[in-house]
N, CA, C and O atoms as a GROMACS GRO file, in nm:
protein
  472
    1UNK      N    1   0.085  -0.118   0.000
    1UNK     CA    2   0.000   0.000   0.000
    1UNK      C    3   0.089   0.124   0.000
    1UNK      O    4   0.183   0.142   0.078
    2UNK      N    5   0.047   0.214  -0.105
    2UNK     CA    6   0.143   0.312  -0.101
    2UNK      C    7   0.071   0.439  -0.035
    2UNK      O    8  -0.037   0.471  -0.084
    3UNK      N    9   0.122   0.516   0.074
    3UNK     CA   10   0.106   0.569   0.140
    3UNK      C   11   0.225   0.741   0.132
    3UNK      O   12   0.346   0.743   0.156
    4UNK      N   13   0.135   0.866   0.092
    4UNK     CA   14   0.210   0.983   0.024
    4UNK      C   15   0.174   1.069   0.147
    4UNK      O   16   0.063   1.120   0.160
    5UNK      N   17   0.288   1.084   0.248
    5UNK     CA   18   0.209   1.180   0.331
    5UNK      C   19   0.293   1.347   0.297
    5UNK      O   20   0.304   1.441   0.375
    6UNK      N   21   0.333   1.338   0.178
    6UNK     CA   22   0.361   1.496   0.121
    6UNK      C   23   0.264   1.518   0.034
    6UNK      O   24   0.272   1.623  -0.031
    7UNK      N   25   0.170   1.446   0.014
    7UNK     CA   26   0.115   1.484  -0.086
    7UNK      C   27  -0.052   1.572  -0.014
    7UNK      O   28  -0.123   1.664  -0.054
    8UNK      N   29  -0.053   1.465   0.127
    8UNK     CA   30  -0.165   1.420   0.165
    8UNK      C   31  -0.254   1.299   0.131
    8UNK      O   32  -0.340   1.252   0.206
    9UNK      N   33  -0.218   1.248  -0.006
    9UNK     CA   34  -0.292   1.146  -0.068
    9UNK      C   35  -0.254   1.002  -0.050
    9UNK      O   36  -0.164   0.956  -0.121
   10UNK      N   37  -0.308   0.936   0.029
   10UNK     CA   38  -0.286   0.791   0.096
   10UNK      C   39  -0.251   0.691  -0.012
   10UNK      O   40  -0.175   0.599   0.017
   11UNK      N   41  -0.304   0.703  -0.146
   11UNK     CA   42  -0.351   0.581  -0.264
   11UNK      C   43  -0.359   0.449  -0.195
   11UNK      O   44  -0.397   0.442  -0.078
   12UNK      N   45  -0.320   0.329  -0.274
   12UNK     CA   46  -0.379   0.227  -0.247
   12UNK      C   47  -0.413   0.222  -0.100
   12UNK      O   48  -0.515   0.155  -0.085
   13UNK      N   49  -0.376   0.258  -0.011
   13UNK     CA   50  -0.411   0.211   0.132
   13UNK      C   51  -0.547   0.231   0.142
   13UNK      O   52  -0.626   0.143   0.176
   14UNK      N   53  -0.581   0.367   0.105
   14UNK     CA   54  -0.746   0.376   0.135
   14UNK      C   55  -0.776   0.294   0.060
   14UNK      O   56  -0.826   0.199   0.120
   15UNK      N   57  -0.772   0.279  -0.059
   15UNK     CA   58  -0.826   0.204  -0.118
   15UNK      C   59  -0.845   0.010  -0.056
   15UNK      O   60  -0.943  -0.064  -0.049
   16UNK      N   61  -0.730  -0.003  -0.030
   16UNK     CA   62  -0.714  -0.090   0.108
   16UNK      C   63  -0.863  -0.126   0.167
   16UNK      O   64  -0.955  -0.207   0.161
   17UNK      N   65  -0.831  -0.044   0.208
   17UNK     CA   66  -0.952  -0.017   0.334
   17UNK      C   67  -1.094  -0.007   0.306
   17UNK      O   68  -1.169  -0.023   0.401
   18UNK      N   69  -1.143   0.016   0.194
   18UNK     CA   70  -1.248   0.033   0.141
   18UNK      C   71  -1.295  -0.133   0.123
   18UNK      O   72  -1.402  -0.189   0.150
   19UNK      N   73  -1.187  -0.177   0.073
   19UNK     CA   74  -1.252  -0.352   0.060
   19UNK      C   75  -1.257  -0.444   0.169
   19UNK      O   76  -1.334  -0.538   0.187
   20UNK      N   77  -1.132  -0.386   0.261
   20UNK     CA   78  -1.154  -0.459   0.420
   20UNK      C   79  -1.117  -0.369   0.495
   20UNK      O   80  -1.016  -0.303   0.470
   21UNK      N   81  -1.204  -0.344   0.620
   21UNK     CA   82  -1.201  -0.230   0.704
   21UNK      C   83  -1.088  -0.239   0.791
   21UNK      O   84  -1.020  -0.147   0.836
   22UNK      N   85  -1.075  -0.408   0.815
   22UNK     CA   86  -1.010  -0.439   0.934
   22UNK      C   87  -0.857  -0.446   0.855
   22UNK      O   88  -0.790  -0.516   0.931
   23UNK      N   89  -0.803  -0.420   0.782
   23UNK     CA   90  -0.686  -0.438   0.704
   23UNK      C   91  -0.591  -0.355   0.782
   23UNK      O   92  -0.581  -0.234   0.761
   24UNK      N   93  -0.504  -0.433   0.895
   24UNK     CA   94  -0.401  -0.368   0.978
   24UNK      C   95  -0.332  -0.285   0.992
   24UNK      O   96  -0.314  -0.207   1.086
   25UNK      N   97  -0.263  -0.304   0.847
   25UNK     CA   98  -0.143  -0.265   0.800
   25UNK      C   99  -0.146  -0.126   0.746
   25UNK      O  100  -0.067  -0.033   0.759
   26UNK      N  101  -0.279  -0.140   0.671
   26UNK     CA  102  -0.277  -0.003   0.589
   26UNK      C  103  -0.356   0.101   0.689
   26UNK      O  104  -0.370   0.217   0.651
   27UNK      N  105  -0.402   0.064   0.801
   27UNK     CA  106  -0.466   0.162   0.892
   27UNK      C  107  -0.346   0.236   0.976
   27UNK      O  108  -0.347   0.348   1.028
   28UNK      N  109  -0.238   0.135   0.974
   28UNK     CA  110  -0.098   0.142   1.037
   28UNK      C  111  -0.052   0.298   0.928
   28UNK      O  112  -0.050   0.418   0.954
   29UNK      N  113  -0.032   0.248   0.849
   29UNK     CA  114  -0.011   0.343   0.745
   29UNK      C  115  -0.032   0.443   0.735
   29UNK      O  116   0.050   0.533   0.746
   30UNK      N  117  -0.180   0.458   0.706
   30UNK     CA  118  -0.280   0.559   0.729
   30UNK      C  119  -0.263   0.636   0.855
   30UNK      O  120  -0.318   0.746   0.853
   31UNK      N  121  -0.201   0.606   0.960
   31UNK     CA  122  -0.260   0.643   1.104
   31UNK      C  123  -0.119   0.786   1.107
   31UNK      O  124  -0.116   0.898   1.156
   32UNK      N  125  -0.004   0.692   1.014
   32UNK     CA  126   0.146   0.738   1.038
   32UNK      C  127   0.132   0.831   0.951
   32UNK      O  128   0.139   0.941   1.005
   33UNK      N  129   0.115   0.836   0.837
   33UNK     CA  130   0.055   0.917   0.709
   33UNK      C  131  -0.012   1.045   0.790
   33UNK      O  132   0.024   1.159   0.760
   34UNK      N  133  -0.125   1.019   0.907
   34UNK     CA  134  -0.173   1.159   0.941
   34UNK      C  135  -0.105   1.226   1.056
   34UNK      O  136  -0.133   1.334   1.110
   35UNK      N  137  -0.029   1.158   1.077
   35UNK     CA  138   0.076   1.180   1.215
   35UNK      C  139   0.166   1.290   1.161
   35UNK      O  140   0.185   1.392   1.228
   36UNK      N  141   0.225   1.272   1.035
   36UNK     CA  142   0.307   1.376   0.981
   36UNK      C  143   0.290   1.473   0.968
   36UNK      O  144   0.354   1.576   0.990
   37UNK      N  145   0.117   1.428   0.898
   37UNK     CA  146   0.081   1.593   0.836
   37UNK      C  147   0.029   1.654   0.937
   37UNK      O  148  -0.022   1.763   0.910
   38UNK      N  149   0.025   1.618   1.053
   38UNK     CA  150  -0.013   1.690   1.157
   38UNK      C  151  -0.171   1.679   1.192
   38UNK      O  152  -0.232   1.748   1.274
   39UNK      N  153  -0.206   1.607   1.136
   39UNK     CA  154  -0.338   1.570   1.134
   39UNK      C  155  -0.375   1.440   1.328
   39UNK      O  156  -0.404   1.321   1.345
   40UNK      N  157  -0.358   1.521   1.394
   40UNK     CA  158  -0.314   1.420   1.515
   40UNK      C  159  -0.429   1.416   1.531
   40UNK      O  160  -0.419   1.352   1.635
   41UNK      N  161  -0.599   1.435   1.513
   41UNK     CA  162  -0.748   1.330   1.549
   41UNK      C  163  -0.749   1.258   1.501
   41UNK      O  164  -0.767   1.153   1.563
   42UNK      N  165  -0.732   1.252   1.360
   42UNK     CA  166  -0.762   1.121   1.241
   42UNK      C  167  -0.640   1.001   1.305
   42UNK      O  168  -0.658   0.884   1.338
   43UNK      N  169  -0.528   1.076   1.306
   43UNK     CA  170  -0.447   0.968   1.344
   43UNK      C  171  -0.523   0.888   1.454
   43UNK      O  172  -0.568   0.774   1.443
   44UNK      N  173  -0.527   0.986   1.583
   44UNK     CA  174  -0.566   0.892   1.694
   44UNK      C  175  -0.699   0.775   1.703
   44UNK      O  176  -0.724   0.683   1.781
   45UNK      N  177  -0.764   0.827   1.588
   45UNK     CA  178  -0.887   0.732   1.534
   45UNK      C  179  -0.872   0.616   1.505
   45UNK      O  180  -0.929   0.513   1.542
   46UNK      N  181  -0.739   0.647   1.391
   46UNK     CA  182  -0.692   0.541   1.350
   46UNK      C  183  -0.598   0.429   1.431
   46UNK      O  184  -0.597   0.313   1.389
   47UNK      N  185  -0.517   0.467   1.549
   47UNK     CA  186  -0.454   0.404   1.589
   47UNK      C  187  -0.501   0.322   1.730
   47UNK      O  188  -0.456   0.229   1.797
   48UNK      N  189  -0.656   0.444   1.736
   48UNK     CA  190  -0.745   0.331   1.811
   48UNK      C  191  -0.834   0.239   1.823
   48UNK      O  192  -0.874   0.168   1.916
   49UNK      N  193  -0.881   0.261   1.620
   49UNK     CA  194  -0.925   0.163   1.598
   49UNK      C  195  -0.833   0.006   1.551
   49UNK      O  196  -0.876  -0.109   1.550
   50UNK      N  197  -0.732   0.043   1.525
   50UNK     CA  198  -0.573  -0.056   1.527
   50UNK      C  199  -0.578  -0.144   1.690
   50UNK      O  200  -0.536  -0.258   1.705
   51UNK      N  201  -0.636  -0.062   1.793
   51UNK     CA  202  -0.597  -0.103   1.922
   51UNK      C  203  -0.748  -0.209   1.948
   51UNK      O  204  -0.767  -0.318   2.001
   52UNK      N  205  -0.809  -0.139   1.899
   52UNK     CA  206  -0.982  -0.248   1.943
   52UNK      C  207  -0.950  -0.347   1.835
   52UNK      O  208  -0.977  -0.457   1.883
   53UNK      N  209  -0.901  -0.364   1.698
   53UNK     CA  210  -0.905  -0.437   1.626
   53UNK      C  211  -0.800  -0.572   1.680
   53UNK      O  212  -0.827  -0.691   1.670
   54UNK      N  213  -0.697  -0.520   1.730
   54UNK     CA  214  -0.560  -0.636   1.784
   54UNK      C  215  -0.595  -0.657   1.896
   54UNK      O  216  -0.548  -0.763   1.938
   55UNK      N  217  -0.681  -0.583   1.993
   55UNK     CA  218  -0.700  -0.638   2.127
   55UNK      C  219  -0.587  -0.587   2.194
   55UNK      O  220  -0.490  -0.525   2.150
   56UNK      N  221  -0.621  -0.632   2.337
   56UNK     CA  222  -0.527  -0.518   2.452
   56UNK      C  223  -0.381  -0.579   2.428
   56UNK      O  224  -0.283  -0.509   2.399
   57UNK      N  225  -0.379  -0.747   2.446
   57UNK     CA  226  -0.249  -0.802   2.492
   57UNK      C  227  -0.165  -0.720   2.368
   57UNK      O  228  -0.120  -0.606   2.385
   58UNK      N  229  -0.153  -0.802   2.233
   58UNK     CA  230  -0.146  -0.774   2.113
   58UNK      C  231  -0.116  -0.577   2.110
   58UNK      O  232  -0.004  -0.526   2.113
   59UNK      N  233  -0.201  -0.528   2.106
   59UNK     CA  234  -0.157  -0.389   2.103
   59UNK      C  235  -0.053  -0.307   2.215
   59UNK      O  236   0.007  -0.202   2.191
   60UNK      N  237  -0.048  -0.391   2.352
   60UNK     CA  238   0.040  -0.339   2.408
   60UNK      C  239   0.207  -0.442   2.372
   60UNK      O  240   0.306  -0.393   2.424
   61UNK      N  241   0.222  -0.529   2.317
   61UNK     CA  242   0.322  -0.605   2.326
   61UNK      C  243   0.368  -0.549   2.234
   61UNK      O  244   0.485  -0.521   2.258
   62UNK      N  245   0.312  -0.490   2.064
   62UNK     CA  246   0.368  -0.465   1.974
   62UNK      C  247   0.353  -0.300   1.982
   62UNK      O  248   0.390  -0.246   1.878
   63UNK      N  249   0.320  -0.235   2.056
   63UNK     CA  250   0.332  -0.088   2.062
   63UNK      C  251   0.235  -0.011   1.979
   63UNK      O  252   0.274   0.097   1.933
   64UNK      N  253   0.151  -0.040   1.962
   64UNK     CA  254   0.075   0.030   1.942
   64UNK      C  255  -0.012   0.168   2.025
   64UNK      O  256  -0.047   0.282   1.991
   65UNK      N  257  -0.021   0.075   2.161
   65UNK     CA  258  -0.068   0.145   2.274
   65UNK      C  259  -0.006   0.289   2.304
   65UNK      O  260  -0.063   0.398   2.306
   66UNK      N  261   0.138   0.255   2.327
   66UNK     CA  262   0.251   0.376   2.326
   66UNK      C  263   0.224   0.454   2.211
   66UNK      O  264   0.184   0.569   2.225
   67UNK      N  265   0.241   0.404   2.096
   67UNK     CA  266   0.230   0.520   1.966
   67UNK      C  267   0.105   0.594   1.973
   67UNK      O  268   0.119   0.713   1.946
   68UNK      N  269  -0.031   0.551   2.006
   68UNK     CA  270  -0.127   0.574   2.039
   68UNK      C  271  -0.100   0.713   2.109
   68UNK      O  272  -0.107   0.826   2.059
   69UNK      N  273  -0.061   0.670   2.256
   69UNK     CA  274   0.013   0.757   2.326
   69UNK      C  275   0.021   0.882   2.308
   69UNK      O  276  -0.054   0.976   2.335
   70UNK      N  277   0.165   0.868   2.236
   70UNK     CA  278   0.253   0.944   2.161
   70UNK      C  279   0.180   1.012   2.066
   70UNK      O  280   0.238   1.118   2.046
   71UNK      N  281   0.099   1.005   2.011
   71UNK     CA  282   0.008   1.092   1.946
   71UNK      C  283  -0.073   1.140   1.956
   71UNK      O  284  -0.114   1.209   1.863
   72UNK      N  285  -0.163   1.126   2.117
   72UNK     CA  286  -0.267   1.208   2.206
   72UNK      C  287  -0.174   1.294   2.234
   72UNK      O  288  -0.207   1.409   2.205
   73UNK      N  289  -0.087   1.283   2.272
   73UNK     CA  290   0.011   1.382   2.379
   73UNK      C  291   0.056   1.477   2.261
   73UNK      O  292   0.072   1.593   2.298
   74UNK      N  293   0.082   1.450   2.115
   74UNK     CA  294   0.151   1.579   2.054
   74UNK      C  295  -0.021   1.626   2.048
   74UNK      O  296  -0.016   1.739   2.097
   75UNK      N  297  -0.099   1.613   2.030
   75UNK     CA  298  -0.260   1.666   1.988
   75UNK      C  299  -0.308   1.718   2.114
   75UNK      O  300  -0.389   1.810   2.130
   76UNK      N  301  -0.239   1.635   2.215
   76UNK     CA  302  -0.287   1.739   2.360
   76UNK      C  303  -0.185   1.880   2.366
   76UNK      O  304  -0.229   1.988   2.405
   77UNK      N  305  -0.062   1.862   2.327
   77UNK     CA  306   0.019   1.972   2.325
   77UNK      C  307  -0.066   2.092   2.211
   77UNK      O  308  -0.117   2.194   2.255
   78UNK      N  309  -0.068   2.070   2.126
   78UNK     CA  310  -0.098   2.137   1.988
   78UNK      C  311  -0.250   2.225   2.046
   78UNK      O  312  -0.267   2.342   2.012
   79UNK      N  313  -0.328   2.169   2.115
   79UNK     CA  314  -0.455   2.216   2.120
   79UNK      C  315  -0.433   2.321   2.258
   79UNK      O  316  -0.491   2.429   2.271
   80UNK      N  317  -0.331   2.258   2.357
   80UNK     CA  318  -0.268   2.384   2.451
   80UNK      C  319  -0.247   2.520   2.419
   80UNK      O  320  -0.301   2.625   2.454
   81UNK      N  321  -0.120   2.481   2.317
   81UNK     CA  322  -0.073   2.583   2.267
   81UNK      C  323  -0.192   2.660   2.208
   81UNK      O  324  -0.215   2.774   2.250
   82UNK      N  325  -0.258   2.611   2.127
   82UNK     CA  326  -0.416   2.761   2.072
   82UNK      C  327  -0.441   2.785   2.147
   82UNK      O  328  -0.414   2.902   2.175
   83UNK      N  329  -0.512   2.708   2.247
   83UNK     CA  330  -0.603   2.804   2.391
   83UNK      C  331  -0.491   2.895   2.440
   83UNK      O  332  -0.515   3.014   2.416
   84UNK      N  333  -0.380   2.872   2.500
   84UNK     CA  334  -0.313   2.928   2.572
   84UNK      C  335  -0.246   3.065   2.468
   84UNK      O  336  -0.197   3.166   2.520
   85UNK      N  337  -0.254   3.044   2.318
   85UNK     CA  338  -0.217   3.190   2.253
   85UNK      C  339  -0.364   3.277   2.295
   85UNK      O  340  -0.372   3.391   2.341
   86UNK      N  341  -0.451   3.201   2.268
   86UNK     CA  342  -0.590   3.297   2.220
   86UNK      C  343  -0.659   3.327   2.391
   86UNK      O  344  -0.762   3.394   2.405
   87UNK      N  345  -0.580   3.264   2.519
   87UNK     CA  346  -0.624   3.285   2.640
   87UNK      C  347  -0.608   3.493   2.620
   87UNK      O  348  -0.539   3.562   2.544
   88UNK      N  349  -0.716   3.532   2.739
   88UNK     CA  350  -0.677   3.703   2.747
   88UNK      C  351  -0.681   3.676   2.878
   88UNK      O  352  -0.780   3.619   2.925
   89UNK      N  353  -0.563   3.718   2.966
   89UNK     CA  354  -0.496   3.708   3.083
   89UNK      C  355  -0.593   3.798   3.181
   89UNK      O  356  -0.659   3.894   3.139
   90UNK      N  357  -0.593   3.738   3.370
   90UNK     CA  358  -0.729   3.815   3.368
   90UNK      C  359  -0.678   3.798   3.541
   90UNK      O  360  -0.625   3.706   3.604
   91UNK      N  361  -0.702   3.864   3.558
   91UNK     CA  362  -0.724   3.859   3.772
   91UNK      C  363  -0.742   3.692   3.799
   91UNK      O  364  -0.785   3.609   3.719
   92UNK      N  365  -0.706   3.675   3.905
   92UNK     CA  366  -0.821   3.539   3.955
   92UNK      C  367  -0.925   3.576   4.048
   92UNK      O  368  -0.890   3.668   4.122
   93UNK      N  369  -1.015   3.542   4.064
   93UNK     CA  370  -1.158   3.575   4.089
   93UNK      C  371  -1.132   3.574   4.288
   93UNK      O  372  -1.052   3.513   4.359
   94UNK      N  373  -1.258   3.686   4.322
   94UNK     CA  374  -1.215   3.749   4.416
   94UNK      C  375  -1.211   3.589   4.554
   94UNK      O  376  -1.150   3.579   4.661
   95UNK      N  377  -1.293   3.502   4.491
   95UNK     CA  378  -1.353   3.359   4.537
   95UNK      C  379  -1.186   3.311   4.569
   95UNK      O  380  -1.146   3.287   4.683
   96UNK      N  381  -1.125   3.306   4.483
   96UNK     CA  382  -1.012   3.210   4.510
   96UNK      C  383  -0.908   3.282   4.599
   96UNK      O  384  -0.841   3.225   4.685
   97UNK      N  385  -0.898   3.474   4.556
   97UNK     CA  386  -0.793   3.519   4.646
   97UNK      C  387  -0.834   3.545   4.799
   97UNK      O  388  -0.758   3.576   4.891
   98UNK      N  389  -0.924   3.531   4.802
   98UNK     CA  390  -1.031   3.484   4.922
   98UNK      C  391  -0.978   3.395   5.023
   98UNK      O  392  -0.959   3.402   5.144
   99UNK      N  393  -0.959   3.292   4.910
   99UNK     CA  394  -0.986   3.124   4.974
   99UNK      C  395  -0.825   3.116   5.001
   99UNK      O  396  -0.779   3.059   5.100
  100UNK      N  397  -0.724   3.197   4.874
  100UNK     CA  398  -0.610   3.173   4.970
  100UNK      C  399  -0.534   3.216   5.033
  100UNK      O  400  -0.422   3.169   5.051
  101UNK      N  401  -0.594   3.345   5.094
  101UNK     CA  402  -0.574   3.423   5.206
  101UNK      C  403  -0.651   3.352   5.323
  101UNK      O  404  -0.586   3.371   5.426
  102UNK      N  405  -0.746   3.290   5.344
  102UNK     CA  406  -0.777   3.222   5.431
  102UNK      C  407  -0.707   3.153   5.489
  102UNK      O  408  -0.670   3.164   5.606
  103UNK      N  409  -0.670   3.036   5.373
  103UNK     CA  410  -0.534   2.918   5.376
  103UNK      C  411  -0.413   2.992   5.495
  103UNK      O  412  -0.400   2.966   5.615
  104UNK      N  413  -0.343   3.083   5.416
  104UNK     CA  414  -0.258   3.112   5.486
  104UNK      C  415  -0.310   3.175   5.642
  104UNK      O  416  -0.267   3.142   5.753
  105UNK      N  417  -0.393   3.253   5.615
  105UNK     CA  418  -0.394   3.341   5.793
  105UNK      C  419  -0.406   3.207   5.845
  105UNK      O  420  -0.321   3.190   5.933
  106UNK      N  421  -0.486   3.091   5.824
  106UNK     CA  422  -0.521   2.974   5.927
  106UNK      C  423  -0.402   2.886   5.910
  106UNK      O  424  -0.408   2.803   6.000
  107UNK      N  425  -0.323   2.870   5.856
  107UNK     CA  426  -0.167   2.865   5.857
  107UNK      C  427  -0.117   2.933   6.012
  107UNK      O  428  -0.120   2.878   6.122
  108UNK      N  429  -0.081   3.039   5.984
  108UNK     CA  430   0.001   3.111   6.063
  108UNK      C  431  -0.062   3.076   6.158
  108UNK      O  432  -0.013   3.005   6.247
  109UNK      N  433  -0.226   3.133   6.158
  109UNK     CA  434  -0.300   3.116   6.273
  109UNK      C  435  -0.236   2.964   6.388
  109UNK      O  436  -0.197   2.977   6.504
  110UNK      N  437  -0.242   2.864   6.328
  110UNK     CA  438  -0.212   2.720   6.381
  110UNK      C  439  -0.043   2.689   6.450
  110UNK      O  440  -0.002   2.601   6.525
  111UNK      N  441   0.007   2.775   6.403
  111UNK     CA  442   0.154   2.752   6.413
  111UNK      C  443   0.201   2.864   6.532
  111UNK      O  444   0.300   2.844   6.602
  112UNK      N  445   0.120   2.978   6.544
  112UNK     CA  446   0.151   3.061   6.637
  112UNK      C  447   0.066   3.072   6.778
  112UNK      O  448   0.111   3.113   6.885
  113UNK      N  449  -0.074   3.023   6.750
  113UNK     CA  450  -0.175   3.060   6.909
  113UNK      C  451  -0.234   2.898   6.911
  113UNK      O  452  -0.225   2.803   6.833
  114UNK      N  453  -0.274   2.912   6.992
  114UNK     CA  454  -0.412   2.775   7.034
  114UNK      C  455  -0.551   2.861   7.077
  114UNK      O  456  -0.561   2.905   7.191
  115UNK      N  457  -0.635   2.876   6.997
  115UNK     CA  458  -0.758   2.952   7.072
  115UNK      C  459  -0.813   2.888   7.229
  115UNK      O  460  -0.786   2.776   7.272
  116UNK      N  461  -0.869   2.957   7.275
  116UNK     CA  462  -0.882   2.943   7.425
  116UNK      C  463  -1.001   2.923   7.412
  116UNK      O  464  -1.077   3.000   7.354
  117UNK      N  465  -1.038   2.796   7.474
  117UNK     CA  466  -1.184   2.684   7.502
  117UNK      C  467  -1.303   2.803   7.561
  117UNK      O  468  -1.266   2.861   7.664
  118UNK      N  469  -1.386   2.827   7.528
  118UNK     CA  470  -1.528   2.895   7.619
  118UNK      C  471  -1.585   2.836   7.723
  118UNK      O  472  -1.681   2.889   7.779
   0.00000   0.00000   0.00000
């Protein structure tokens, strides 16, 4: 199965796949093919339907599981990075500087007095 990931265009692999869904190799292909182009959902689709298709033992012995992995984690990075450009930086809410000024005075509070019983 020839597989073009400069092109974007998979050839025979999809085609592959069109006649048998479950066809390993070329989903393998396919999965690596969208990994490049940066396409890290399709990949992870693909490399988890690779993982239900081989079963747990099977997918963790031959690595699939890890590559799997390895390709949530660049798609978890990638989707960081947008939120965190397009975040607009902001106070934290009066609730939390509240809560951890509390923290601390009852800190100090504990370490310096014992309140006196009524």
């Amino acid at each position: 199965a020839v597989v073009s990931t400069q092109s974007g265009h998979y050839g025979r692999g999809s085609k592959a796949l069109d006649l048998n869904q479950k066809y390993i190799k070329a989903i393998q292909r396919r999965a690596t093919a969208y990994e490049k182009l940066n396409k890290y959902e399709a990949s992870i689709k693909d490399w988890t339907a690779v993982c239900l298709i081989e079963g747990p033992e099977k997918s963790m012995k031959s690595g699939y599981m890890a590559t799997s992995d390895r390709v949530l984690k660049a798609y978890g990075d990638e989707k960081a990075k947008k939120l965190m450009a397009a975040r607009v930086p902001r106070l934290p809410s009066h609730t939390v500087i509240n809560s951890a000024l509390d923290n601390i005075h009852m800190r100090d509070f504990h370490t310096t007095t014992k309140p006196e019983t009524l």
